[in-house]
N, C-alpha and C positions, 0 to 999 in steps of 0.2 A: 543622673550625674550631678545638678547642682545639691539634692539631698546628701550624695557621697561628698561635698565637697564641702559644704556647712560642716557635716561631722567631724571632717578631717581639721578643717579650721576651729571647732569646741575642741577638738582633743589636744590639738598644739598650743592651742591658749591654756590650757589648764597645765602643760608643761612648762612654762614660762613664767607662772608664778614663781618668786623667791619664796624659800623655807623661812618660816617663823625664826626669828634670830634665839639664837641660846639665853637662855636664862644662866645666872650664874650657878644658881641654887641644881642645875641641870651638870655646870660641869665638877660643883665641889659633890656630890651623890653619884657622879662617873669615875672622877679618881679617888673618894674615899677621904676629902679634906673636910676637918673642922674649923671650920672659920671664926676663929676668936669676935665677939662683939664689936671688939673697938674698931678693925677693918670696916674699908668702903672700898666697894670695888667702881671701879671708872673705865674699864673695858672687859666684855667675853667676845670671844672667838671661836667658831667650830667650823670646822673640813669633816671631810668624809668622802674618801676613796673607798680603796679595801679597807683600809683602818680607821678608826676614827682620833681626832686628836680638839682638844680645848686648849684654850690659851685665856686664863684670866691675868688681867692687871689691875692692881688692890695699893691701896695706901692700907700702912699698917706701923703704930709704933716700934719702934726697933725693939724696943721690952717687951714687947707679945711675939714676935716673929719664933722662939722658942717655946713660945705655948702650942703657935699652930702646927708648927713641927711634930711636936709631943701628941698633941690629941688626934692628929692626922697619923699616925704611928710610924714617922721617921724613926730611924733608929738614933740613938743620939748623936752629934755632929756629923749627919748626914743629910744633903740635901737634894740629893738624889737616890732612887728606890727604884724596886718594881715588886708589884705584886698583887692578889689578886684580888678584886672586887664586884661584888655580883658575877662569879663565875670567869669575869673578863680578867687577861692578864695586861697590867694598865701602868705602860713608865712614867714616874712621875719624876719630877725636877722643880727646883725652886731658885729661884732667882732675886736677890737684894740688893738694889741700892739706894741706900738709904732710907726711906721710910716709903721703897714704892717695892711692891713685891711684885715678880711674875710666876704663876704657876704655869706652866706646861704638863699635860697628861696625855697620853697617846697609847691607843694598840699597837699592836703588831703581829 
């Protein structure tokens, strides 16, 4: 009995560890973003239910925010999309103000 009960106490401690927090470089190769040089990113964020979903926030000059659009393949004065990466179907959205960007990327 106490053998079954150490085990059971290993296996619940090993659930209770937190996941490794997101790299950014993890959510811009999820939604298919190229991140112009000049950007600094200063927060990521991942969930994961059934879906999964990132949330970066980036400082980024207002004169590049049209670059990242472009090389991430927004279509032009669009700032919201969906489409497919690595097989995955992934909405994206973009969010500015002023020189602070939010990407949002999510399944469904």
């Amino acid at each position: 009995m106490k053998t079954l009960l150490a085990v059971l106490a290993l296996l619940l401690a090993g659930c209770a560890t937190t996941p490794p927090s997101p790299t950014p470089e993890d959510a811009f190769r999820f939604g298919g973003i190229s991140m112009p040089s000049s950007g600094k990113v200063l927060e990521t964020q991942y969930d994961r239910g059934i879906d999964s979903r990132y949330v970066v926030i980036l400082t980024l000059p207002a004169e590049d925010v049209p670059k990242l659009l472009e090389a991430s393949n927004f279509a032009p004065g669009d700032l919201e999309d969906d489409r497919v990466v690595d097989g995955r179907h992934v909405y994206r959205k973009v969010t500015v103000e002023g020189t602070t960007v939010r990407l949002e990327m999510f399944t469904t």
